[in-house]
N, C-alpha and C positions, 0 to 999 in steps of 0.2 A: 447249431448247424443241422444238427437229427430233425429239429421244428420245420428247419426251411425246405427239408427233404420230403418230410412227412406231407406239408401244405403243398408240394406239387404234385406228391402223388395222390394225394387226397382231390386236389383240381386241375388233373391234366386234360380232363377232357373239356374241361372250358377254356384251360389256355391254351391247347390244340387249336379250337374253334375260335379264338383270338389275334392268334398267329394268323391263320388260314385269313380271317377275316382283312386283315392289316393288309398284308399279299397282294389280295384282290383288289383292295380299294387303290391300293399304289398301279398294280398293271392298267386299269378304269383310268386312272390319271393320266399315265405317258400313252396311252394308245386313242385316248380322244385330245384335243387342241382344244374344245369347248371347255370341258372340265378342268383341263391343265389351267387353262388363263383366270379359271370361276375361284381355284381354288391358290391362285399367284396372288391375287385381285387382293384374296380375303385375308392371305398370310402376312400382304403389305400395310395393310387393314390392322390387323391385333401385333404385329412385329409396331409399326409405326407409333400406336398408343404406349406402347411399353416401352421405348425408345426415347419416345419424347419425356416422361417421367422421370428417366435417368439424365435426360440432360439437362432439364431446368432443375439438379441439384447440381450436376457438373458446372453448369453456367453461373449458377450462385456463388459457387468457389472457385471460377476464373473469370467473373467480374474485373478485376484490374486490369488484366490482359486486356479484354475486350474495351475496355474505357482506354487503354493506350493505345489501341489502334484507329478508333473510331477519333480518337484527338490529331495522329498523325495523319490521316487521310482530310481531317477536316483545315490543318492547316495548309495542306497543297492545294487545297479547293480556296482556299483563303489567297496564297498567293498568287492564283492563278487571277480573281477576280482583282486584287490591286495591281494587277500590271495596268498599263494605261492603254494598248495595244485592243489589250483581250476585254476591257472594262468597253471598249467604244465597239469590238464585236459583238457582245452581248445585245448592247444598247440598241444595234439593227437589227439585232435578232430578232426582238420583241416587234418591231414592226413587219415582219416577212408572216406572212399566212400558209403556211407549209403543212404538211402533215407527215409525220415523222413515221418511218418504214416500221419500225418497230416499239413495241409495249414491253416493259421489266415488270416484272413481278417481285418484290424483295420476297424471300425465303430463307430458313433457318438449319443449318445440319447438323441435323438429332442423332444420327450417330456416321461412323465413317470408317473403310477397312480401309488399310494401307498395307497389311503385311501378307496378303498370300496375289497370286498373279493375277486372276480378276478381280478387282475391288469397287465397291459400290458404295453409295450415299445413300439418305435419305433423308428427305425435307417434308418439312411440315406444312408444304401446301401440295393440293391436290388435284383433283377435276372437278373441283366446285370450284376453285381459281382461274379456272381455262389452261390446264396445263393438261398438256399431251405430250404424247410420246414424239421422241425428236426435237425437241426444243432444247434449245443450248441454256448451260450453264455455266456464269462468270462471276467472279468479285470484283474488290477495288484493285488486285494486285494483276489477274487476266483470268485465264480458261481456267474450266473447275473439270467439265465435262458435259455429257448429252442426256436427258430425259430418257428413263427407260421403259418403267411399268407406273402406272396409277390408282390411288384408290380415290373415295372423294375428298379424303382430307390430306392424307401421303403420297410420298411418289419416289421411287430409287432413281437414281442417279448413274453412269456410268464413270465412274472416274477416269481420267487421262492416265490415272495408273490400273490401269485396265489393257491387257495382251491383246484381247477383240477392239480396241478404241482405234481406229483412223480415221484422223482429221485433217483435210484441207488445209497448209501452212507455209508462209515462205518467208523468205529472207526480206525484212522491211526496204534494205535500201536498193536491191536491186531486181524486188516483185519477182525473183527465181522460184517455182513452187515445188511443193515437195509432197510427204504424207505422214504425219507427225504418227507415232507410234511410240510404244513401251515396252522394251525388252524384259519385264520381268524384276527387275538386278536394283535399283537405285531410286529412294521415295522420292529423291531431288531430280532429276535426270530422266527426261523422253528423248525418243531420235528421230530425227528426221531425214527419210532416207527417200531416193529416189530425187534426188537435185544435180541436175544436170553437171559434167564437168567445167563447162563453157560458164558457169556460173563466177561470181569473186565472191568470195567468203573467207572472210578473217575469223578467228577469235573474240569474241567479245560483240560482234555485229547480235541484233535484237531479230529475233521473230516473232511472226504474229499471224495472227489466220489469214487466210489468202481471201474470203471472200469468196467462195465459188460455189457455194451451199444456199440453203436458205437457214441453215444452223445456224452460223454467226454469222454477225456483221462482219466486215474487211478490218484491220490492223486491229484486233483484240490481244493484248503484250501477251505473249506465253513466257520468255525467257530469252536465253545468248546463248551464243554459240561459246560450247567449252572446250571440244576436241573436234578435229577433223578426219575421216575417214574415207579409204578410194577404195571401192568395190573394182578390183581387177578385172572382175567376168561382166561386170555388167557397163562397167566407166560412167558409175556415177557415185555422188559424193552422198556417205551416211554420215550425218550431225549431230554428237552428244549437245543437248541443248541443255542448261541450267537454268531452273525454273525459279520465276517469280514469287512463285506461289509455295507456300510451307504447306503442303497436303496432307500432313498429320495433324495441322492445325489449322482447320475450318471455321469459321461462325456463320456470318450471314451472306447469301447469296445472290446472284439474282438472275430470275430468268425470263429469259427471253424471246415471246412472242412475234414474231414477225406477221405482219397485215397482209404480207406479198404469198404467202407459205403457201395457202388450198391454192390457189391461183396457180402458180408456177407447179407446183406437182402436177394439179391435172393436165396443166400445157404438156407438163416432159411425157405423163401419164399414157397421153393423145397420140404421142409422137412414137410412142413405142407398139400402141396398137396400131399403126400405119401400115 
């Protein structure tokens, strides 16, 4: 203890001018937006390499997991093509010349918070992929969450269990919409509040994105409705919804490029400098 006392009194005047220095470069950071995003950029940057090295040992010891899921998804895709229904919609498909609103990107989640009120992801593609900010993220089960920050090989994620996350979402069978949020409280469990009272909603009814974005596409599953709730003051229905998705348990992802995206901004862009 005497040695540890000794060495600061011996170099207080360089960890003085240490301190001092740390200080300064932190005030330089929040009081420019240039610097803040140079130094977000860079942190996504050596966070994302370090990240990913932990999970490709993670992933080598939850191998199983991921081979039973990728077998259960592959056998729903199996009975969907032997139905005879859906085998002879396919069969036109191939003849229709369309071009499809949207591009996937498959991606990988190198690590993932779930336990404090904002929580974020990070995947292993970047802006060398064409991935931007605001582009939706889903799996095989539904919503993951939104593109947040980029670097050119990573990118954070906004989780749905995230307090700042609102999404565009409504009741599938009677297109009622709402604003999917996260109270904080439950890894399983978002709400959906602001749905009219004039609405029908049972227990057990499915929701899914409404569609009103250029984030997702329309009916991407999010979950069911588990509980019901009536806002007195405002008279409208808040929806504990029970999610599809296991959100402590990520693997691969995919996100979602929309061709419509620059277009439709600068239209709304236009309309606001009117």
């Amino acid at each position: 203890m005497q040695q540890i006392f000794n060495f600061i009194f011996k170099n207080s005047s360089r960890l003085l001018f240490l301190l001092l220095l740390c200080i300064s470069f932190l005030l330089t950071i929040q009081a420019h937006s240039y610097h803040k995003s140079k130094i977000i950029t860079s942190a996504n940057f050596l966070s994302g390499g370090v990240y990913e090295k932990i999970n490709n040992v993670s992933e080598y010891l939850n191998l199983r997991s991921q081979n039973d899921a990728l077998a259960i998804e592959n056998a729903r895709l199996k009975s969907i093509l032997f139905k005879t229904k859906d085998s002879v919609a396919i069969k036109n498909f191939k003849n229709l010349k369309v071009e499809l609103p949207e591009d996937v990107v498959v991606s990988k989640v190198i690590h993932n918070s779930y336990n404090v009120h904002e929580n974020f992801l990070t995947l292993n593609s970047g802006s060398l992929q064409g991935i931007k900010s605001d582009m939706g993220v889903v799996n095989n089960l539904g919503l993951v969450g939104i593109i947040d920050k980029t670097s050119p090989k990573y990118s954070t994620v906004i989780s749905i269990l995230n307090v700042r996350s609102q999404i565009n979402a409504k009741i599938k069978k009677s297109n009622h919409f709402g604003s999917l949020v996260w109270n904080g409280k439950s890894t399983g469990f978002v709400q959906l509040i602001d749905v009219p009272r004039l609405a029908s909603v049972r227990k057990g009814d499915t929701i899914v994105t409404g569609g009103q974005s250029v984030i997702f596409p329309e009916n991407i599953n999010i979950g069911t409705i588990n509980k019901i709730y009536i806002d007195n003051k405002t008279n409208y229905y808040t929806l504990d919804i029970k999610l599809f998705n296991d959100m402590t348990n990520l693997g691969h992802v995919y996100i979602i490029k929309s061709k419509d995206r620059d277009e439709l901004n600068n239209l709304e862009k236009g309309k606001k400098d009117e």
